[in-house]
N, C-alpha and C positions, 0 to 999 in steps of 0.2 A: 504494500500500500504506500503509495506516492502523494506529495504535492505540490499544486502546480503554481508557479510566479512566473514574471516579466515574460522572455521573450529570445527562444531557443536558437535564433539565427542571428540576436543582435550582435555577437562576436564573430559570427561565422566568417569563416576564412571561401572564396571562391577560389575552386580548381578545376579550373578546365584543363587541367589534363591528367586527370584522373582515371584511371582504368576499369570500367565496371568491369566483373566475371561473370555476372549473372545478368539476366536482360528480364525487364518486368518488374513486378513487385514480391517483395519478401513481407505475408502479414502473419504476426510474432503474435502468439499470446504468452504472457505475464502472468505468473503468480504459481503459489502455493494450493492444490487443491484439500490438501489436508488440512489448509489455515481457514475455513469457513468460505465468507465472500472475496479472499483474496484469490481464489480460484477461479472468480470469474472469468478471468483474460481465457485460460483456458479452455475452457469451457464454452467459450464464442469460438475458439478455434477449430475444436472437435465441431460444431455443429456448424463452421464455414466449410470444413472440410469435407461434408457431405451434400455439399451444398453446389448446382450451378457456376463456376467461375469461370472469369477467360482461362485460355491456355498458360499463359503468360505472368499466373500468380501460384504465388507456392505458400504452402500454409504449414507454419512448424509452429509447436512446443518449443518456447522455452525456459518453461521453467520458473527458477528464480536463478537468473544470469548474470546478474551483479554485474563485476567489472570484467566479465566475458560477454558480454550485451554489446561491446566493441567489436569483436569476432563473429556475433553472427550478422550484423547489421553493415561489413565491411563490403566492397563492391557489388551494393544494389543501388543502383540508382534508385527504388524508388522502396521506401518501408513503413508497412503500417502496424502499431503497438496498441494491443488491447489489453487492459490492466484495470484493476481497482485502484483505485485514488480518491484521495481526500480533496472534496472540491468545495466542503460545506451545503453539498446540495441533498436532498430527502435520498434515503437511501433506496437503492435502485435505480435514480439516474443516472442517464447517462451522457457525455457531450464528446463532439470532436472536438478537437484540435489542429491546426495548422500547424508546425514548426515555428513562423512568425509568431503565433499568439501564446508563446511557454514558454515556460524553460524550467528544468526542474532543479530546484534546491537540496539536497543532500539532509535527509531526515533529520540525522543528528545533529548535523553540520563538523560533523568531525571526518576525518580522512584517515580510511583503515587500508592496508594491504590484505588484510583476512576478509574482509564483508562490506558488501556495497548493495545497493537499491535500484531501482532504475533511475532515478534521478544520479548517480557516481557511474554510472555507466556510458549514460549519454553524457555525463562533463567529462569520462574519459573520451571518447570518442571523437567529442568535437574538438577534444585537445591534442591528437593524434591526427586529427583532421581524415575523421572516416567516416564522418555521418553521411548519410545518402543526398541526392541532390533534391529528394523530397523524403518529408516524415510527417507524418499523420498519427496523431494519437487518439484512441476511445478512451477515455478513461469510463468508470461506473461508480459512483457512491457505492460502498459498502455499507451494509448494515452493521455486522459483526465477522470478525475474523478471529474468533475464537478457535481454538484445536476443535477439530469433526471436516468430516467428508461433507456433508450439506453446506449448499448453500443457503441462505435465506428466503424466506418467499418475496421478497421484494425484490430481490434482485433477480431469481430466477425468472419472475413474471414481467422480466423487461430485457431478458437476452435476448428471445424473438424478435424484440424491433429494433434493436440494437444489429442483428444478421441483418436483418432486411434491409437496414442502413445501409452496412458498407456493399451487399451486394449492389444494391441502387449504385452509390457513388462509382463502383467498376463498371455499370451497365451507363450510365451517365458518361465515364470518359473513355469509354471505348465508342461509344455514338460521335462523340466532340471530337475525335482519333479522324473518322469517315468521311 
């Protein structure tokens, strides 16, 4: 579980010449499924993953990636992050994100070589200079992330529109592609 301030690109470095390995998008889910609603990122995954997509997207687990969230987000040009995060909003919500409109702060705000969040992931990344040349974030209000396999019913009763979301937004720029 994340949260979210300023504004993920206002330091970003431009590299045009940058090597993608991969062509498309990379959509990551985030989180803990053993930690409650921190499993949600997951949990969109598994059910994008059955889901409709262009050719062109791939859909992994990962986890909790910490400062390995560098590694798997490294030559895609394009990457979309679905996680739990603390946004202050009714639990079960959910919001994009643009790159432009984030940027996430380091929970503790301390700096560990053992343990990182997705907020020390993405500050390594950008500092490394291997964020993608797009990044899109879902985040979902949690209810609770207390230890158990369940999710909450709030948040479960707004994955479905949450999928439906980012299929639309793939269906959306693959039309605007034509």
């Amino acid at each position: 579980m994340h949260i979210l301030f300023g504004s993920l690109d206002e330091d970003r470095k431009e590299t045009d010449t940058m090597t993608m390995l991969h062509e498309g998008t990379l959509i990551l889910g985030i989180g803990n499924p053993l930690m409650g609603d921190d499993g949600a990122g997951i949990e969109v995954v598994r059910m994008l993953a059955e889901s409709k997509l262009p050719e062109n997207v791939t859909v992994k687990e990962a986890g909790t990636p910490g400062w390995g969230l560098a590694e798997w987000i490294k030559d895609w040009p394009s990457v979309v992050i679905v996680d739990a995060i603390c946004m202050r909003h009714k639990p079960g919500e959910w919001q994009r994100f643009d790159a432009h409109e984030v940027s996430f702060i380091a929970s503790q705000g301390a700096f560990s070589l053992h343990e990182s969040d997705l907020a020390g992931g993405l500050e390594l990344a950008q500092a490394l200079d291997l964020l993608p040349e797009q990044i899109t974030l879902y985040g979902i209000e949690p209810e609770s992330t207390d230890q158990g396999m369940k999710l909450s019913p709030s948040v479960s009763a707004n994955l479905p529109g949450l999928v439906e979301s980012i299929i639309y937004d793939f269906t959306m720029q693959t039309e605007e592609r034509e």
